[in-house]
N, C-alpha and C positions, 0 to 999 in steps of 0.2 A: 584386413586387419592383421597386423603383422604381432608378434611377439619377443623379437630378436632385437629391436632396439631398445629405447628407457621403459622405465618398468610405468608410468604415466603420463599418456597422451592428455594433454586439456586441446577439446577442440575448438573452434572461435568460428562458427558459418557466419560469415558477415554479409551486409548486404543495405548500403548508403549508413555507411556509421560512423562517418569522419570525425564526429562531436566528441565520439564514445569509445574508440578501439584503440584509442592511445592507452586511454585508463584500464580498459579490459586487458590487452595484455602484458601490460608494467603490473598489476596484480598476479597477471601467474606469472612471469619470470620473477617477480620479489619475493615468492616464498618461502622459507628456508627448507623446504624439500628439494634438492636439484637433479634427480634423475629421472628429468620429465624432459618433456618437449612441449612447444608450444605450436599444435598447428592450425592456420587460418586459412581457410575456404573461402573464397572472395565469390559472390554467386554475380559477377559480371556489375560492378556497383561505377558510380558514374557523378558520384558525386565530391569526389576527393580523397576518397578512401584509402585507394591505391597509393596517394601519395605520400600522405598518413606512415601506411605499411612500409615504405621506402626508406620511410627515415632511420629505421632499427638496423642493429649492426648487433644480434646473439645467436651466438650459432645454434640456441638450441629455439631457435625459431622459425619456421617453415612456412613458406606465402606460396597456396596455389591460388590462381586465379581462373574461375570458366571464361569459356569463350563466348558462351551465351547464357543470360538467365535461368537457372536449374528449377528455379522456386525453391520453397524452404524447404518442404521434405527430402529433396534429392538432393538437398544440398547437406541436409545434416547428414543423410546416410552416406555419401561422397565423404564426409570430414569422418564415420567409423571406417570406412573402406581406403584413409590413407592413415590411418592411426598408428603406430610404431609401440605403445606401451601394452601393457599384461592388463593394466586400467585405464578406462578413459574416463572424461568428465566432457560434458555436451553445457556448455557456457553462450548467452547468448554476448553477441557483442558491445551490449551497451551495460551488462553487469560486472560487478567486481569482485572479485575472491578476499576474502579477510583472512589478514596475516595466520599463518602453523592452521587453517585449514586443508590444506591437501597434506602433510603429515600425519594430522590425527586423522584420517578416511584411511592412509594407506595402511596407516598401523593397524586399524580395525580389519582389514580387508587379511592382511598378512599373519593375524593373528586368528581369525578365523573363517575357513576354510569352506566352509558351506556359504559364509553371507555373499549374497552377488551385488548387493548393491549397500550401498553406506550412503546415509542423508544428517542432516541437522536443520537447524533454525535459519530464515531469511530475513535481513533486514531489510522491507520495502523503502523506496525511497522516490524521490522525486527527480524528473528530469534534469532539474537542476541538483539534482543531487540532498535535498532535504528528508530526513526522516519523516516516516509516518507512523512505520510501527515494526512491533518484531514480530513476523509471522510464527510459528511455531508449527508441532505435527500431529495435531488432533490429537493431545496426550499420550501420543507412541511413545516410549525411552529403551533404549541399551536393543539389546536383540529381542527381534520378532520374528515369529516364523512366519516363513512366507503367506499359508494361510491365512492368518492373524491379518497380518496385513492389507494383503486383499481387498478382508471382508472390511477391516473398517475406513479399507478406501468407499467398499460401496453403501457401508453406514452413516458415512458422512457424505459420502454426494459430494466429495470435493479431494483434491489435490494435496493428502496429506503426508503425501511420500516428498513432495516438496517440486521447487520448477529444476533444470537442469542446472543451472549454475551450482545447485544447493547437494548435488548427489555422486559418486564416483562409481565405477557401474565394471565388474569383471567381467573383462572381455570376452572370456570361455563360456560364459553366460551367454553372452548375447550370443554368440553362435548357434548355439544350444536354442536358445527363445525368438532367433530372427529381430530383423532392423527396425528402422522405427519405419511405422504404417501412411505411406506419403498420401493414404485418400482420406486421411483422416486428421486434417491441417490442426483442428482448435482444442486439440488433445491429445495432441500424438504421443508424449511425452509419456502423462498416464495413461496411452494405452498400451504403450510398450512397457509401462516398470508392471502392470498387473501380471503381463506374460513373466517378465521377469521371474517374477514373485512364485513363479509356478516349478521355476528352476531350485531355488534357494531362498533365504533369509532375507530378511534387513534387520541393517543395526540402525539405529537414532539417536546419534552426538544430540547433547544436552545443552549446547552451545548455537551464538549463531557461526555460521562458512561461507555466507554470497550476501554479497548487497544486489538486488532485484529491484531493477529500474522501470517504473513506468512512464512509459513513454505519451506522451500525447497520440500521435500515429502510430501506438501499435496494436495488434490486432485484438487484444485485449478491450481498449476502448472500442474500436468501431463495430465490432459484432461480437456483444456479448448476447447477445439472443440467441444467435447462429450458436454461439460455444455453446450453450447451456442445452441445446438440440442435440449437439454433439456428445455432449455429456452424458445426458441421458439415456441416447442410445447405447453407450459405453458401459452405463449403470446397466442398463436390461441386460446385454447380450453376455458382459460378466457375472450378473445374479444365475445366468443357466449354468455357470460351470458346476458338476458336481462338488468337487475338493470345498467350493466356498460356504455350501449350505444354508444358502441367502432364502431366507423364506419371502414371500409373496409381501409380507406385512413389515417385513425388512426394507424390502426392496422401496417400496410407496415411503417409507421414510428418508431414504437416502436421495430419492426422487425433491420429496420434498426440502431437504437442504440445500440439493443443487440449487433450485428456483430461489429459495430464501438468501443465497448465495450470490448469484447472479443481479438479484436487483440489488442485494446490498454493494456489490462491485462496481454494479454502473450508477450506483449513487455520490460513490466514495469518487471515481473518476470525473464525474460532472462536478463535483464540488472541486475538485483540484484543477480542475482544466478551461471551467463554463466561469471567465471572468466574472457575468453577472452574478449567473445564480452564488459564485463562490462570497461576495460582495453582500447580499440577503441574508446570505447565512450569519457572515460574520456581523453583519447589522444586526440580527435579533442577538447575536450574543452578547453583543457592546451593548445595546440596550439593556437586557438582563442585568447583566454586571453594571449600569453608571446607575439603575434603578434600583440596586442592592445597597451600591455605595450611597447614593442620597438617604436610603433608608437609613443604612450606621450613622450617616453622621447627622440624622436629625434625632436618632437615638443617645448619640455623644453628648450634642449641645440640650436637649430636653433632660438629661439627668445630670448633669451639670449647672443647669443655669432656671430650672422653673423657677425656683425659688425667689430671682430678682429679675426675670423679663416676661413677657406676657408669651403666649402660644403661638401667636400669629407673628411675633420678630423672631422666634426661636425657628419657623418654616424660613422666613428668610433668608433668614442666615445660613441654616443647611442645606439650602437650593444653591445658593453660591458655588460651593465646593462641585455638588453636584453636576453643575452647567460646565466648570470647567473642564472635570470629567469626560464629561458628553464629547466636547468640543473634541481635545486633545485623542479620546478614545477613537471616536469616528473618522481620525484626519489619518491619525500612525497607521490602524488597525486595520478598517476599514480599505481606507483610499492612500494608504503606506506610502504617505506622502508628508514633507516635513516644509516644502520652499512653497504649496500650493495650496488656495484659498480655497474651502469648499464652498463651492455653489447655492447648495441648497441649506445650508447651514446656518440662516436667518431663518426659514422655511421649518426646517427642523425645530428650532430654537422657539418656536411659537409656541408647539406642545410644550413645553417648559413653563413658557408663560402660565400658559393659560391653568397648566396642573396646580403652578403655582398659586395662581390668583383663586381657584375653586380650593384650594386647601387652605387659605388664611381662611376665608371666609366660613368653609363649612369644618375643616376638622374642629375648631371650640366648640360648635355647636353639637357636632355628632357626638364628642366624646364627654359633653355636660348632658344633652338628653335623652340619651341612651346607658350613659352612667359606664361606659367602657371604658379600659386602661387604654393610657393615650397610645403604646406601643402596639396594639390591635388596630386602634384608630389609625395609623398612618400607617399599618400595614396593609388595610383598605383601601387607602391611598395609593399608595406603595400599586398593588393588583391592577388600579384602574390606571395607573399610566400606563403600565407594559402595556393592556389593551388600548389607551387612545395613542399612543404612540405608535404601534403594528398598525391600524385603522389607519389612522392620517400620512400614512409615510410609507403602505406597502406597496405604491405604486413609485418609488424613487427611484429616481433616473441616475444618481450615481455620478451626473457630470462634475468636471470641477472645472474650472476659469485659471487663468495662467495670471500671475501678477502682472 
């Protein structure tokens, strides 16, 4: 790691990311910071990548390429060990930098003198590039001492210093604290900002700085068990350090968020990635929602119209609206399809019926001899479709028929 070129390296290890390293780095040459360099680590990729890389014509852009597979640890330590800037930033190759992020990092960095490392907010996103949400840093803001830090890394059992696209990291530092730990693949990141942290500060921008992409194949999804093992061990062997003062009953707590953490991660990615189950999901919520909508609008037509139609045409007519609801919600939402017939959607349509046909019949009756307001009454109703609807339809198959 040199010092004598720009005052910020962003490094890019890549490694089969033809889809994504166009976007990675046109975001750091766009920045309006330019006394950086942009350099990319190729860890021997075989899928296009190279050619990708070939197309760029800025000189403040540098492509080395291995001769052989390094794997990722020695490939990020590789991308510190050719870095030219006083800062670097360790960016994976399928995230993005959001615009006057690397200015307001350097500015923090160059205005104070102790902080080794500058983080903020990630916006996670989807492979195809959709939002999901904005990560944040377990309530950290402006500076922290390194301490501080630390400890509410291992209070939270999680990654609140942020993933690398999201942090700028003084170089003098990492010399000081050593490279990132290549036997330590599904955490390496935090386990080098904790060393870090043993050097100096952090600051925490109040803003987001990286869009964080999750990837279908990336190691996030396929062992998040293994990470969370990893973790773990990360939580124990940093609760020993004296400076952090991690008590015993600390420690089992931050244990405990990792786990809470880890299922909630591989839930949020089976729902975005497991076609089916993502499919289920959004089925009970179209249900929810077209079961709320029948309810308003047999609450519309019932205070509007008792007075000149009977109980039993005022269901019908709110079922109407409702069916089409159903239809239209299940076809966009559901199966986000607009030209294609759903399949089982006569199938479906039966629970409709039949909700229908037991609510002419029984809602007069329930709500004359029982003496209950009719809007309790069909919210009775209302409860017992969600349940005969999930019963009759949790085993749906989801196909659809091509016109």
């Amino acid at each position: 790691m040199s010092v004598t070129g720009p005052l910020v390296t962003i490094g890019i290890p890549s490694y089969q990311c033809a889809d994504f390293i166009a976007e990675a780095i046109n975001s750091a040459l766009d920045q309006d910071y330019k006394d950086l360099e942009v350099l990319v680590v190729d860890d021997a990729s075989t899928d296009g990548t190279l050619e990708v890389l070939a197309g760029f014509d800025d000189p403040r852009l540098r492509v080395l390429v291995n001769e052989t597979n390094l794997g990722p640890g020695r490939n990020w330590n590789k991308v510190l060990d050719e870095a030219h800037g006083r800062y670097v930033k360790v960016m994976g190759c399928d995230d993005v930098l959001l615009p006057g992020s690397v200015s307001a990092q350097v500015a923090v960095l160059e205005a104070h003198p102790d902080v080794v490392l500058v983080t903020g907010a990630r916006v996670l996103v989807t492979e195809k590039g959709r939002r999901i949400m904005t990560r944040r840093n377990g309530g950290l803001k402006g500076r922290v001492s390194g301490v501080a830090a630390g400890r509410e890394i291992v209070l939270h059992g999680s990654h609140v210093v942020g993933e690398p696209c999201a942090t700028l990291m003084r170089v003098s530092a990492i010399h000081e604290a050593g490279q990132f730990d290549e036997s330590n693949p599904y955490c390496i990141d935090m386990e080098m900002y904790l060393r870090l942290l043993e050097v100096g500060d952090l600051f925490v921008l109040d803003f987001p700085v990286a869009s964080y992409r999750i990837v279908q194949d990336s190691w996030s999804i396929a062992v998040v068990e293994d990470q969370f093992e990893d973790v773990a061990a990360l939580l124990r062997e940093a609760a020993s350090r004296r400076p952090l003062g991690i008590t015993g009953k600390e420690l089992e707590t931050g244990l405990r968020h990792a786990k809470q953490l880890a299922f909630g991660r591989q839930w949020v990615y089976r729902v975005l990635y497991d076609v089916e189950l993502r499919r289920k999901v959004l089925y009970l919520f179209v249900g929810g929602w077209n079961t709320l909508f029948g309810y308003l609008a047999f609450s519309a037509l019932y205070f509007f119209l008792h007075n000149y139609l009977a109980d039993s045409l005022i269901l019908v007519l709110s079922y109407i609206p409702s069916i089409l609801n159903a239809y239209f919600g299940y076809k966009r939402v559901v199966f986000q399809t607009k030209t294609r017939f759903i399949e089982e959607f006569p199938r479906f349509s039966v629970v409709y019926v039949v909700a229908l046909a037991v609510n002419v019949v029984a809602f007069p009756w329930l709500r004359n001899a029982l003496h209950l307001n009719p809007y309790i009454s069909q919210g009775v109703f209302t409860v017992a479709l969600v349940v005969c609807t999930y019963i009759i339809n949790k085993r749906f198959s989801f196909k659809q028929k091509a016109e």
